[in-house]
N, C-alpha and C positions, 0 to 999 in steps of 0.2 A: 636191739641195742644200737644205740645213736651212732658206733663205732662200726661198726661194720655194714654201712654203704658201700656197694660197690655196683659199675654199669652191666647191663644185660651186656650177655653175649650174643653176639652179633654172625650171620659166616658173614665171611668173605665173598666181595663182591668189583663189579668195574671188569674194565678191560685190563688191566693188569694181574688180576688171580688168573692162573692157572692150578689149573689141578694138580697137586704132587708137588708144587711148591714150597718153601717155607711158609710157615705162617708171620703175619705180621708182627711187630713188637708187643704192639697194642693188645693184639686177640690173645698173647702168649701174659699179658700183663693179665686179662682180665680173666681168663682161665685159673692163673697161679691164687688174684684173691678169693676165686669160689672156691675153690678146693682149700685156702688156708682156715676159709669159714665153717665149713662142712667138714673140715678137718679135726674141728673144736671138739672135744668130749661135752656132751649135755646130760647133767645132772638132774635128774628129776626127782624132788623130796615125797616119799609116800607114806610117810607118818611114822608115828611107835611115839613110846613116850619112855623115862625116865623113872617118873615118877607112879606109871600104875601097870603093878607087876601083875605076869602071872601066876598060874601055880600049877596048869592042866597038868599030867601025867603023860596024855596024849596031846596028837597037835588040836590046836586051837585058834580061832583067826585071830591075829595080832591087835589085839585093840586099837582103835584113833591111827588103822592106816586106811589109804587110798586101793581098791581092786583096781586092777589093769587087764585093759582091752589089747593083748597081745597077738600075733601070727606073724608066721616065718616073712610072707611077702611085703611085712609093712617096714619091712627093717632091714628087709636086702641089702647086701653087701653092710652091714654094719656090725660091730660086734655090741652087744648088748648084756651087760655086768652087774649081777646085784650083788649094793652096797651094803652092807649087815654091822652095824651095829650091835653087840648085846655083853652083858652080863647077867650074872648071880649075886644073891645078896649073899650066900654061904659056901664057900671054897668048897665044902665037900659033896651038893648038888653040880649037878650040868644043864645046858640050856642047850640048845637045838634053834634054831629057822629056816623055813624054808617058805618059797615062792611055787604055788601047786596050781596049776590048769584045773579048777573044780566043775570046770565042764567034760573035761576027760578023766579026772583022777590022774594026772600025773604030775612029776615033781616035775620043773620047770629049773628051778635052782635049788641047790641047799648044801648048807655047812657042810664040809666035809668031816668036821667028828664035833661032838656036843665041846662043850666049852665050860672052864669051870673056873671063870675069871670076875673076880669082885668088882674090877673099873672098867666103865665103857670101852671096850678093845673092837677096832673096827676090821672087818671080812670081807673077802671081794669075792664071788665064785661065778662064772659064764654060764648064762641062760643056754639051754635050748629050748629054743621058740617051740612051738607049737605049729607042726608042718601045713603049709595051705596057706589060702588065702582067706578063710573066716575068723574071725577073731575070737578068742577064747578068754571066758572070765578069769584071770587068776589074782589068789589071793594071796598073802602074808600068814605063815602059821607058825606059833612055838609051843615048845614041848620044851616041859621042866621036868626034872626028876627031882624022887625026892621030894620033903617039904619044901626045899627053898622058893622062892621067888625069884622070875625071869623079867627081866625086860631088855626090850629092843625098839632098836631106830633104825629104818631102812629106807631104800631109793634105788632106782639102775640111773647106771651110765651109758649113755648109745653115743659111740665112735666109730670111726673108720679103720 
């Protein structure tokens, strides 16, 4: 983004630094913009659609989304949130999603109780990564009950 240039950081140098000093204006200026940058929540879109439901009973992968290459150390110190999108076409079905490590079998994220709402209502729920430093495939899965039709729209957010 054209907007958010700013100078490397530099240490401190010359006969004037001493150790245990204050820092310069400059170094404390250019500190404050990486951190306002890196401070930014980044949205990353991983598909679903609207318009092509499901109908599994069990989970299912979310059709027209994106797997993600996840692990604890790639994301250090950040918090990392998936975005859940979804509805039912019939009030009295529920709809379920979740983000699953299908290299381990485990949930990664997921809704807290199924959901039984006719218009796109959006979910936020905190990842746990996947411990380590190798990355693990994980996918997008929902689960309808019932005859109705599901569908979902989903993404994480990684913050500080």
């Amino acid at each position: 983004m054209a907007s958010e240039v700013f100078g490397l950081l530099q240490p401190p140098t010359g006969t004037t630094f001493i150790a245990g000093h204050a820092a310069r204006a400059s170094q404390i200026e250019r500190i404050r913009q990486v951190i306002a940058i890196l401070a930014k929540p980044r949205y990353v879109h991983c598909g679903g659609s609207e318009s092509d439901g499901h109908t599994d009973t069990t989970y299912a992968r979310l059709r027209n989304t994106a797997t993600l290459e996840l692990c604890e150390e790639d994301y250090r110190g950040l918090t990392v949130t998936a975005r859940i999108k979804a509805r039912i076409n019939d009030a009295a079905e529920t709809v379920r999603i979740r983000l699953r490590n299908i290299d381990d079998n485990v949930t990664v994220a997921e809704m807290v109780a199924s959901v039984n709402v006719t218009t796109l209502t959006e979910y936020t729920v905190v990842c746990t990564l996947p411990t380590g430093t190798t990355r693990k495939t994980c996918e997008w899965q929902m689960q309808v009950t019932g005859v109705g039709t599901g569908y979902g729209i989903v993404g994480v957010d990684y913050a500080l």
